[in-house]
C-alpha positions, 0 to 999 in steps of 0.5 A: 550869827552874832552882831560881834560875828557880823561886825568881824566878817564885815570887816574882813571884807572891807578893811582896806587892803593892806600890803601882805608881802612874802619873806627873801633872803641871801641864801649864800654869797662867796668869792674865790678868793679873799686874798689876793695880789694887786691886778688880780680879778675876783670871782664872786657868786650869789643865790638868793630865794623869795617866798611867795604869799597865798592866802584864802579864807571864807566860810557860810553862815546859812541860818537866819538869825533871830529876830532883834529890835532895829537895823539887822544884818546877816552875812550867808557866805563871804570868801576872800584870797591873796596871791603874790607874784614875784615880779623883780629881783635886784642885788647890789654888790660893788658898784654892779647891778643884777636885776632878775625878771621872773616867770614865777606862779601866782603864790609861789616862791623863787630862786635864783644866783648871780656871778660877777667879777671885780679887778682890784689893781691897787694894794689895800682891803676892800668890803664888797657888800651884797644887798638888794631888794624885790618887788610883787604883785598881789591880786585880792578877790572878795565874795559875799552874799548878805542880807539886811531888815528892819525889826520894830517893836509894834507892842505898845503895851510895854512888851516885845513883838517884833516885826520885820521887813523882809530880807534883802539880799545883796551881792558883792564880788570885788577884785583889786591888785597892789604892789609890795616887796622888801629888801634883803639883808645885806652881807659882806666879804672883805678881800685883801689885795696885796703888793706883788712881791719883789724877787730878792737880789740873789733870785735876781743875779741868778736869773741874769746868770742865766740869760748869758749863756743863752746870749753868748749862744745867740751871738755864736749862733750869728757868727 
């Protein structure tokens, strides 16, 4: 194995663990209607998904190197992996909050929909904008069988013979979790309330109209 190779390995397995997260998004937000009259209520309903994170990756390197003047390490075999798991969902929209704990698989994706109601008692033009976020747990697992010699130059007479220490072996498995999540994009469905209309003066004579027979019956029917 290399020393760039070396150098590569190593560093896959002790870099710091950076946060990984998977991808969400609002699959559809809609209502039941976009117009309406003052005191009406609306339905509006939401379904949004999360992709899990999986990630693994080793390899072996089972050839002893060559030997080389000074410090020499040899990586054998190395394995790290990352699962996410969904942990929280919440979505925003007017006010409310909806907040989803999932029983979701290590590394696997999620889906789920949310239905509210709003009242809208007062004429105008509301935006109702849905957003919201989630959270993850991701577990890291790290595996690696290195060994490690000193080679020095015993030639003095200006050539190369090498000699080594013999190998040291060293193990290492390391497990570790941190948290990640992100937000997702927000949407938004503008709802127009308008005023009840008031009957025309002639729809309301026809109405008075016809509530006199009914009184004239009531009062013969009293008689």
């Amino acid at each position: 194995m290399s020393a760039a190779r070396n150098r590569f390995v190593m560093g896959a397995l002790l870099a710091p663990m950076l946060a990984v997260a998977g991808s969400g998004q609002i699959d559809s937000f809609g209502a039941g209607a976009t117009t309406v009259v003052e005191g009406s209520t609306v339905n509006f309903f939401a379904a949004f998904s999360v992709t899990g994170y999986s990630y693994s990756d080793g390899g072996s390197d089972l050839n002893e190197p060559a030997p080389m003047e000074g410090p020499q390490f040899w990586m054998l075999n190395w394995y790290r992996s990352e699962q996410e798991t969904v942990r929280e969902v919440q979505l925003y929209a007017d006010g409310q909050t909806f907040i989803d704990m999932p029983s979701a698989a290590p590394g696997s994706g999620y889906s789920g929909a949310w239905n509210f109601s709003v009242l809208y008692p007062t004429p105008g033009n509301y935006a109702v904008t849905l957003s919201g976020s989630w959270l993850s747990d991701v577990s890291v697992y790290t595996s690696s069988e290195s060994a490690s010699r000193e080679c020095i130059n015993i030639d003095t007479g200006g050539g190369i013979t090498l000699q080594c220490t013999s190998w040291q072996y060293s193990y290492s498995d390391m497990t570790d979790t941190y948290s990640t999540g992100g937000g997702f994009s927000s949407q938004t469905i503008n709802i127009e309330v308008q005023t009840t209309p008031v009957p025309e003066p002639s729809t309301v004579l026809l109405l008075a109209l016809g509530l006199i027979p009914v009184l004239r019956w009531s009062r013969f029917g009293q008689a």
